[in-house]
C-alpha positions, 0 to 999 in steps of 0.5 A: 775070967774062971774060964781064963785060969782053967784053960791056962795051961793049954795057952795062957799066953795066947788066949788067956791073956787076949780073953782077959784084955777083952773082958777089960776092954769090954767092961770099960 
């Protein structure tokens, strides 16, 4: 999740947001 918000500035769109929805999905 931390790893997520440092690399947002690189592409949050894109791997922050995929990364975020698989620790989700992953989770449930």
């Amino acid at each position: 999740m931390e790893y997520g918000k440092k690399e947002r500035g690189r592409s949050k769109s894109r791997f922050g947001f995929d990364a975020f929805m698989s620790n989700i999905n992953a989770t449930l």
